[in-house]
Each structure stands twice: as structure tokens, then as C-alpha cells.
C-alpha positions as CSV (number, residue, x, y, z in Angstrom):
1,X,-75.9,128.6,-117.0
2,X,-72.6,129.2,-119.0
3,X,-70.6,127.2,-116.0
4,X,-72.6,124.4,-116.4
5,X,-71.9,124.2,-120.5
6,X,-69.0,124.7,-120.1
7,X,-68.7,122.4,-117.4
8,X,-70.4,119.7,-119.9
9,X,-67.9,120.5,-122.8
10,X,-64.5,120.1,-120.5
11,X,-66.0,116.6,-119.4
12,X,-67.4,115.9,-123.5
13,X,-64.1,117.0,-124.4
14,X,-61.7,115.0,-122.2
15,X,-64.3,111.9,-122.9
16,X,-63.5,112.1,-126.8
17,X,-59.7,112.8,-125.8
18,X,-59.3,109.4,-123.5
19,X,-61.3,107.7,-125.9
20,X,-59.4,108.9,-128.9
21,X,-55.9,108.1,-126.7
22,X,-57.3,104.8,-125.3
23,X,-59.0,103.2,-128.6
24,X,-56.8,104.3,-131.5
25,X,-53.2,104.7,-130.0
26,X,-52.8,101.3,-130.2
27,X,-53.6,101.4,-133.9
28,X,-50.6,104.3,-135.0
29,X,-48.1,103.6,-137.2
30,X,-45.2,101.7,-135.9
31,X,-43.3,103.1,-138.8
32,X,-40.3,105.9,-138.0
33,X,-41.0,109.1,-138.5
34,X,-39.1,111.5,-140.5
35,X,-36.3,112.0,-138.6
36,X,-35.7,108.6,-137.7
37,X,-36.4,107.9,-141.4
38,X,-33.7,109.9,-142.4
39,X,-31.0,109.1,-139.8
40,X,-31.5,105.7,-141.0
41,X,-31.4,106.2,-144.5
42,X,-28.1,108.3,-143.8
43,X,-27.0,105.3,-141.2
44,X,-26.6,107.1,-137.9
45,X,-29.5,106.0,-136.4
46,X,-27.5,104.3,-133.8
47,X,-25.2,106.9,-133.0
48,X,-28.1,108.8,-131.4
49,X,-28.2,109.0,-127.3
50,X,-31.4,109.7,-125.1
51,X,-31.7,112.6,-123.2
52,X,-31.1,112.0,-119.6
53,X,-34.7,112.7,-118.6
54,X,-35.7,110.2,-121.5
55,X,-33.7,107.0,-119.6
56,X,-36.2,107.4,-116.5
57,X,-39.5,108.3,-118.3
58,X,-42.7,106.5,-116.8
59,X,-43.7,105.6,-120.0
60,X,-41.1,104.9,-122.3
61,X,-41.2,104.4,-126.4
62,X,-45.6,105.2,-125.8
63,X,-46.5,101.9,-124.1
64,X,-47.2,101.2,-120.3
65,X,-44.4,99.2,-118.7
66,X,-45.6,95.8,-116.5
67,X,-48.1,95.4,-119.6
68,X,-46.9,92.1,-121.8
69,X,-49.9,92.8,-124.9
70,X,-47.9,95.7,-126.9
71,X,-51.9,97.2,-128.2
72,X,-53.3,97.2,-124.2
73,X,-49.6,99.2,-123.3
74,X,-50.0,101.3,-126.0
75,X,-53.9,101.6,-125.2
76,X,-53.0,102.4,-121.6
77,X,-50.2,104.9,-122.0
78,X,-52.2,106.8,-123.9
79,X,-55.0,106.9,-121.7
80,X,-52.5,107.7,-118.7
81,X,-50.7,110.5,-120.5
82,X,-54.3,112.3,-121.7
83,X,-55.4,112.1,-118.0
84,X,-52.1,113.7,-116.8
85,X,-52.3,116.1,-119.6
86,X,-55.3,117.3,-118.6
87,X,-54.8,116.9,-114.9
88,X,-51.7,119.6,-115.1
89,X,-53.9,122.0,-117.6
90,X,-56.5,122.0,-115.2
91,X,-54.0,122.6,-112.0
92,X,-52.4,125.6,-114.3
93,X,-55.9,126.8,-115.3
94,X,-57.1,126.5,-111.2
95,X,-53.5,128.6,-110.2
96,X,-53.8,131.4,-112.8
97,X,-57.6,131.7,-112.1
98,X,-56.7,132.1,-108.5
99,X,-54.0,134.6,-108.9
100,X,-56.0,136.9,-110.8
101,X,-59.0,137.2,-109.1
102,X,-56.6,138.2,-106.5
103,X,-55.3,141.2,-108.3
104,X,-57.4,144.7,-107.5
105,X,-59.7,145.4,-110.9
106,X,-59.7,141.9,-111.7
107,X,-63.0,141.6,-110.9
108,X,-64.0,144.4,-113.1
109,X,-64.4,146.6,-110.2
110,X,-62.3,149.9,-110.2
111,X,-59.0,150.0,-108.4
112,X,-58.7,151.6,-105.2
């Protein structure tokens, strides 16, 4: 009984997530944030560099590459980046699950 609602609220839960991701992404504020506010109020907004994992990101500045409509892009990334969100959290979950059942006592039987 408690795997199955739990089961039903990881798969409610990452519905509202990609739907969230997928319908109002495209909707966010394409207005700097704070620190990008600031560095151009101050004018050295351009004197910034990107990180040398930034250059090669999959998904770069929140919208899909290949997609011409900026809103589907946007739409899409999000929808990509909750799915791979949750697809590593799960993975982590699965490993950490798995090494400690395989610990003695972690079953709640004694230690030999």
C-alpha cells in the first residue's frame, strides 16, 4: 500500500513539475536578474567571461537549440532539463538505496 502512494505522488509530482517547466517557462521574465542588473548599471556587464563548462552547455541561455520559436525553445528546455533532473535524482536515489540495503543491520535485523 505505501509503495503504491508513493509510487502515485513521484509520478503526480514530476507531472506538475514538466507541466510547470513546459507551460510557464516560456512565460519568465526576460528581464536581468540582480546581478546582471547591477553589472550593468555599474557598466561591466561585458567584461564578464563564461565558464568553460558554460561554452558547451546543451542548452544554452534556457532555450533548446535547433528550435527557431524563442517560447517552444524555452517550452522545451524546460521540459528537457526537469526530465533530466529527475532522471539523475532517481539514479542517485536507486544507488544509495542499493548500497544500503547492502550494509549488515540495514534491514533492521541485528548485526552478525
Amino acid at each position: 500500500m505505501r509503495a503504491t502512494s508513493t509510487r502515485l505522488f513521484v509520478i503526480l509530482a514530476l507531472a506538475v513539475a514538466i507541466g510547470l517547466a513546459t507551460a510557464v517557462s516560456p512565460f519568465a521574465s526576460a528581464s536581468p536578474d540582480g546581478l546582471e542588473k547591477v553589472a550593468q548599471d555599474k557598466g561591466f556587464v561585458d567584461d564578464g567571461r563564461l565558464h568553460a563548462l558554460q561554452d558547451d552547455a546543451p542548452v544554452p541561455d534556457y532555450a533548446f537549440p535547433g528550435i527557431d520559436d524563442e517560447r517552444l525553445a524555452t517550452g522545451v528546455a524546460g521540459f528537457t532539463g526537469t526530465l533530466a533532473v529527475f532522471a539523475l535524482g532517481s539514479g542517485l536515489a536507486y544507488v544509495i538505496r542499493r548500497r544500503a540495503a547492502g550494509r549488515p543491520g540495514a534491514t533492521g535485523a541485528p548485526a552478525t
